[in-house]
C-alpha positions as CSV (number, residue, x, y, z in Angstrom):
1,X,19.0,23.2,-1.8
2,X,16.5,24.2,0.7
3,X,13.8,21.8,-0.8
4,X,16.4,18.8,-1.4
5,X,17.3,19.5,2.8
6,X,13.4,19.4,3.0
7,X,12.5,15.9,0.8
8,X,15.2,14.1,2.7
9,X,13.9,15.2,6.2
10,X,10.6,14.3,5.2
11,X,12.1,10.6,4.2
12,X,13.0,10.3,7.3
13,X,10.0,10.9,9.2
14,X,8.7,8.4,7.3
15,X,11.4,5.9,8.0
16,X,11.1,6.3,11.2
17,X,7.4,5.9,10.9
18,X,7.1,3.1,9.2
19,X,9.8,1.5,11.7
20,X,7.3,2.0,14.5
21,X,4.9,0.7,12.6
22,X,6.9,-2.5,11.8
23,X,7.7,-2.4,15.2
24,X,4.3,-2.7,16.6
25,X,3.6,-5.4,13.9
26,X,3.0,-9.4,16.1
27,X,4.6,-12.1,14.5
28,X,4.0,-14.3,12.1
29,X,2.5,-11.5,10.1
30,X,5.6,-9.6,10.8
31,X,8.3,-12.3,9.8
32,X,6.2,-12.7,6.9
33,X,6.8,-9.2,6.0
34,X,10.1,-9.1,6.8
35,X,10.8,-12.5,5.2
36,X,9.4,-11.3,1.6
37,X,10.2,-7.5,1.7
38,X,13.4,-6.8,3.4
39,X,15.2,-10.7,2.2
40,X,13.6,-11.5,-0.7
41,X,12.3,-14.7,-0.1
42,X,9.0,-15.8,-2.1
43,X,5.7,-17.2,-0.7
44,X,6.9,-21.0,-1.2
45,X,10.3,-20.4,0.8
46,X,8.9,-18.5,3.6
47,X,5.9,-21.5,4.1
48,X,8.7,-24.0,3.6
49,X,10.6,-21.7,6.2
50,X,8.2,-21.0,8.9
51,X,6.4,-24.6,7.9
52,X,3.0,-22.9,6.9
53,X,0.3,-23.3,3.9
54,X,1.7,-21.2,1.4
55,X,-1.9,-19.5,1.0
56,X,-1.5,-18.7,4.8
57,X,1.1,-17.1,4.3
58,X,-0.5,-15.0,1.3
59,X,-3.2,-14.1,3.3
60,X,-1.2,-12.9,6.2
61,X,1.0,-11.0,4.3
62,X,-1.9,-9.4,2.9
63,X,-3.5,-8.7,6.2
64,X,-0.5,-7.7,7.9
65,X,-0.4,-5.4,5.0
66,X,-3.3,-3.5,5.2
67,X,-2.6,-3.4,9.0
68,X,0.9,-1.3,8.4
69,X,-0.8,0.8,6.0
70,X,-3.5,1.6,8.5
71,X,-0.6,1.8,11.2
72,X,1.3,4.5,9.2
73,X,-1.3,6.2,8.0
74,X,-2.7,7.1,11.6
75,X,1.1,7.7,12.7
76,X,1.3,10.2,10.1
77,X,-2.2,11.7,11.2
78,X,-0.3,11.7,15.0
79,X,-3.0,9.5,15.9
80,X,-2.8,6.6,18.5
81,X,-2.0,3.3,16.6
């Protein structure tokens, strides 16, 4: 029980990480990443949405990406991000 109580506290550290993280993300980097992650749109429908090269958006994504993975990873080092 104790380590259940544990792995779900830890979760949620990370949550909340990764919400400041995503939080601190500028736009259109951040929409792209919200677009394909959290609605489950593909590369075509979010440059048809946001009226972008559909390799721009790739490479964005990509970017924006590494940048959140850099983001959390400092976070959970409690350095500034």
């Amino acid at each position: 029980m104790e380590r259940s109580a544990e792995s779900r506290m830890m979760q949620e550290e990370e949550k909340a990480r990764l919400k400041k993280a995503i939080d601190l993300l500028k736009s259109p980097g951040k929409d792209i990443v919200l677009l394909h992650l959290i609605n489950g749109k593909t590369f075509l429908e979010i440059s048809e949405q946001l009226k972008m090269n559909q390799n721009t958006v790739r490479s964005l994504y990509r970017r924006t990406m590494d940048r959140l993975s850099d983001m959390m990873e400092k976070l959970e080092n409690g350095q500034e991000v």
